[in-house]
C-alpha positions, -999 to 999 in steps of 0.1 A, spaced: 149 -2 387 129 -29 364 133 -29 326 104 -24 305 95 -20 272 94 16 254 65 35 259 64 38 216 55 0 221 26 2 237 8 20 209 16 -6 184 1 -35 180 3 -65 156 -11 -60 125 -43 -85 122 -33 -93 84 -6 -113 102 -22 -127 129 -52 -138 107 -25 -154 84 -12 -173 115 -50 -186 121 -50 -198 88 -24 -213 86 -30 -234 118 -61 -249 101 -47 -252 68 -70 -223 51 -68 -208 18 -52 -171 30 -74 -140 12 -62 -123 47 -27 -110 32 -18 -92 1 13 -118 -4 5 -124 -46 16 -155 -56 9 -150 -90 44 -156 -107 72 -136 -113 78 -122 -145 110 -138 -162 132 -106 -168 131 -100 -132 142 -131 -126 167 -131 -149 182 -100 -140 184 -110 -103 198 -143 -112 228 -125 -137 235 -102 -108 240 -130 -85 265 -146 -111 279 -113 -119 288 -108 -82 266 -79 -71 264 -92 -33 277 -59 -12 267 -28 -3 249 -7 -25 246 38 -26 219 44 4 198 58 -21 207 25 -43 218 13 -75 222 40 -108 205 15 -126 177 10 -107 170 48 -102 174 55 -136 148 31 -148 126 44 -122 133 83 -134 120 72 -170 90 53 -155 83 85 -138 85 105 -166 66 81 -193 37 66 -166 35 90 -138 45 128 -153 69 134 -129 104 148 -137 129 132 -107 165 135 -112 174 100 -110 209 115 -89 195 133 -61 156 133 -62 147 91 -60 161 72 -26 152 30 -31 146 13 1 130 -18 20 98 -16 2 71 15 0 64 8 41 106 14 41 104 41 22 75 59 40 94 52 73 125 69 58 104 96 48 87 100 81 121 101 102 132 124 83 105 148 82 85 145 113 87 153 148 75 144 177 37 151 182 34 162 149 -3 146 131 -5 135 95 -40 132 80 -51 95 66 -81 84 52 -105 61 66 -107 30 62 -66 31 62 -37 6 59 -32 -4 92 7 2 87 3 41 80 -14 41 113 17 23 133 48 37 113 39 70 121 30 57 158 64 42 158 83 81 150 62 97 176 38 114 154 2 112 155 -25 102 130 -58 120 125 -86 105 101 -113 117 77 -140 93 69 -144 82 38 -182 74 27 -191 44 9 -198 26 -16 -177 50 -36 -155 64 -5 -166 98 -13 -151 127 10 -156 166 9 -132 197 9 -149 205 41 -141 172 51 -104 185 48 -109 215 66 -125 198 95 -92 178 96 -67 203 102 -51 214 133 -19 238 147 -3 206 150 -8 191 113 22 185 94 10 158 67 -19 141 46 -13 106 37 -30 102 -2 -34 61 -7 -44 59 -43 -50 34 -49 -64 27 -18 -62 -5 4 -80 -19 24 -111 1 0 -96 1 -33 -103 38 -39 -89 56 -71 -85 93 -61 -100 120 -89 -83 146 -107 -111 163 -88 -102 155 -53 -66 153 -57 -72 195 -67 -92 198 -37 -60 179 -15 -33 202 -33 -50 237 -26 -60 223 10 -18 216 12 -9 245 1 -33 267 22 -20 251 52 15 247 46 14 208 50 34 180 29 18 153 11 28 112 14 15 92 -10 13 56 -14 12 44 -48 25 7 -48 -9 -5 -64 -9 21 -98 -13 -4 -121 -39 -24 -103 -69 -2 -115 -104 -13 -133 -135 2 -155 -110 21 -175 -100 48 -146 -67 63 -146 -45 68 -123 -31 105 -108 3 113 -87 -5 139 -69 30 149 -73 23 158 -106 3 190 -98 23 220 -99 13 234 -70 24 208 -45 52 195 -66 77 211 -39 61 192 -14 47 159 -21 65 124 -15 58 101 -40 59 66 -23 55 31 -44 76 3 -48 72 -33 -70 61 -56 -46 28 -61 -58 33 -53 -97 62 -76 -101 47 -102 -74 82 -102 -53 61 -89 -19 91 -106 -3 125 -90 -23 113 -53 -3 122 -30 -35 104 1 -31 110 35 -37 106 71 -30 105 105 -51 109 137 -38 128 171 -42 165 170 -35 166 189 0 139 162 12 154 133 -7 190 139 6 179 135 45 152 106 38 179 90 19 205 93 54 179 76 72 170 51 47 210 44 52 210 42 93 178 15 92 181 -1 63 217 3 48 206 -5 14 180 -24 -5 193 -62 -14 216 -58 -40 212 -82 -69 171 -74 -66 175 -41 -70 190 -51 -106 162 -77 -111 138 -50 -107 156 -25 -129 152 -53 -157 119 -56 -152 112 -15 -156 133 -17 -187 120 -50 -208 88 -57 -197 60 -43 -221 30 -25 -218 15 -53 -230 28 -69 -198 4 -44 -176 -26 -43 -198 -26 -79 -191 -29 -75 -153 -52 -56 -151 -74 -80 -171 -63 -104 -150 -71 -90 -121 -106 -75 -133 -119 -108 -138 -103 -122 -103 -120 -91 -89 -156 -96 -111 -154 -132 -97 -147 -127 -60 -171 -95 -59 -200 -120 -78 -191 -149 -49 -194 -124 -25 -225 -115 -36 -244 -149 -40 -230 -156 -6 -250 -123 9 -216 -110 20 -220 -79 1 -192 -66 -17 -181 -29 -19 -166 -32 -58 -130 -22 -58 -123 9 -82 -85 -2 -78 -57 -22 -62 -69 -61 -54 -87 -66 -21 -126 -64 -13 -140 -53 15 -176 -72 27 -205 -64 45 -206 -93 71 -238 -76 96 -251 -111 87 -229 -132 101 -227 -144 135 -206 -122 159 -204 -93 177 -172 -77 163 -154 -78 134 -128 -102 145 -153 -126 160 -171 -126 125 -139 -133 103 -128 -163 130 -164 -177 121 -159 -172 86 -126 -188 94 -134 -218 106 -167 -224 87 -153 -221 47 -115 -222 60 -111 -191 38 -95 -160 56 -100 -127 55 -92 -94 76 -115 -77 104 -126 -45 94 -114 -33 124 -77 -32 115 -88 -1 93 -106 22 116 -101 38 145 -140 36 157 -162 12 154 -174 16 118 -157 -16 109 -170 -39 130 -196 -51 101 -167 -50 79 -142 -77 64 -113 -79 36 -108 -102 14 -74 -101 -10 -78 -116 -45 -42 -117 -56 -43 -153 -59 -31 -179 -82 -65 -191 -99 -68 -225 -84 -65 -210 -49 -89 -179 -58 -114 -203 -73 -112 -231 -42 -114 -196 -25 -150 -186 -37 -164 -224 -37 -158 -224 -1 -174 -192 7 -203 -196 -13 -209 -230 -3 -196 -229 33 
């Protein structure tokens, strides 16, 4: 008898964020392919990872992590999302929000169950669930505003649905959920007896004055939503992997035994950076991000624009996705390689976030970028 690779492995691919970051980098591009933010890390963070280094916080941690960590989280819960989470039972911290929602899906899928996404999708929702044997089914969202119906929902379900994946907000679109739509989510869960993942690691990243909803935060699927975010992307440490989940204790306790069999714990000393960072920075600290990032939005959305690649405007997080039908190629990939190697900027087929072919006209560009990069960025595209 030969060896050979796990049958899992044949359904999961490489993600084309990383393999358009390896193009770039071969040519020595400007990367607005990968949602790394290189915009600075705030100093308490620092700090406080730096102190626990010194202070000797280099072992093990809970599997569920660090009382200080899940305490701050329980108050930002409480004070931003409206949550209540007992910080001792009801919050497990892990290897980033992907860590966390492959925790969660260990623990509380099986085999050939399907869990609901919307389309376009984070290409990572798509292979984790892959990866644990379940299956992924999709409801189209409708642009410019990636509108979808409640009949939309009930067209989704099957026998065999266990889940609906709620990305808000959304990447690769950049959707912000309503109250209104979220409602229509938590009586469709309800009705069908399903649970509900979220993905929340872009909450603050949200323009035009739009809130943003948990839908853990509505009564009626309180009992059975997993609230999934993390501080990659807010703090700007994509590369620490602190993220978290929230969830009531009897789902909590088994996500947080298989958080401990893959992942152990998160890195200690971080975990205490991060904490610092809930506790000292000020809301003045994400007011000013958001303005930051509406005007890195307004700009790249205007390049885009001028350049005829037109842009669908981002109601949330920080990429854009284009309209490329322009530019030469027959597939999305083909048409970001041109891009490519004509203004040296990367981006992401649209491909990577659809499971037909409605995003082969389609490509995403991040713009959580330090300003000189994000400005050499848009000369090149307009002028390319």
């Amino acid at each position: 008898m030969s060896l050979t690779l796990s049958k899992r492995e044949n359904t999961i691919a490489q993600a084309e964020i990383r393999i358009m970051t390896i193009e770039c980098n071969k040519i020595g591009g400007i990367n607005l392919a990968q949602g790394v933010c290189d915009i600075g890390v705030p100093a308490p963070v620092m700090k406080g990872a730096q102190k626990a280094i010194d202070d000797g916080m280099n072992t093990y941690t809970r599997y569920d992590g660090l009382a200080e960590l899940r305490q701050a989280i329980a108050v930002k819960m409480k004070q931003y999302n409206n949550i209540n989470a007992d910080p001792a039972t009801e919050i497990i911290v892990s290897a980033g929000a992907t860590g966390a929602f492959y925790t969660a899906c260990m623990a509380l899928l099986d085999e050939g169950d399907e869990v609901i996404l919307f389309e376009p999708y984070y290409g990572y929702h798509v292979n984790i669930l892959q990866a644990v044997g379940a299956r992924p089914r999709y409801i189209s969202m409708h642009a410019p505003d990636w509108t979808f119906t409640p009949d939309d929902l009930e067209k989704a379900i099957t026998s065999k649905t266990k889940g609906i994946m709620v990305c808000t907000p959304g990447n690769p679109c950049g959707k912000v959920f309503t109250k209104t739509e979220l409602q229509w989510i938590a009586d469709w869960a309800v009705k069908h007896d399903v649970f509900v993942f979220t993905d929340e690691i872009y909450e603050y990243f949200r323009y035009d004055g739009r809130r943003h909803f948990s839908p853990g935060v509505i009564p009626e699927i309180a009992d059975r939503t997993i609230t999934i975010s993390g501080y990659s992307k807010t703090f700007s440490i994509t590369g620490w992997r602190i993220g978290y989940c929230v969830a009531r204790k009897k789902w909590a306790e088994r996500i947080g035994y298989m958080n401990d069999l893959v992942y152990v714990c998160a890195p200690a000393p971080l975990q205490l950076g991060v904490a610092a960072g809930i506790k000292e920075l000020p809301n003045a600290f994400y007011e000013g991000l958001r303005a930051e990032f509406t005007q890195k939005r307004d700009l790249i959305c205007d390049t885009l624009d001028k350049a005829g690649l037109k842009p669908f405007i981002p109601q949330g997080a920080y990429y854009v996705l284009a309209d490329v039908t322009g530019v030469p190629g027959t597939t999305s990939k083909s048409k970001a390689m041109y891009l490519l190697h004509e203004t040296g900027v990367a981006s992401v087929p649209g491909s990577a976030f659809f499971h037909g072919k409605e995003g082969e006209n389609l490509v995403r560009f991040c713009f959580a970028k330090n300003w000189g990069d994000l400005e050499a960025a848009c000369k090149r595209l307009f002028h390319g």
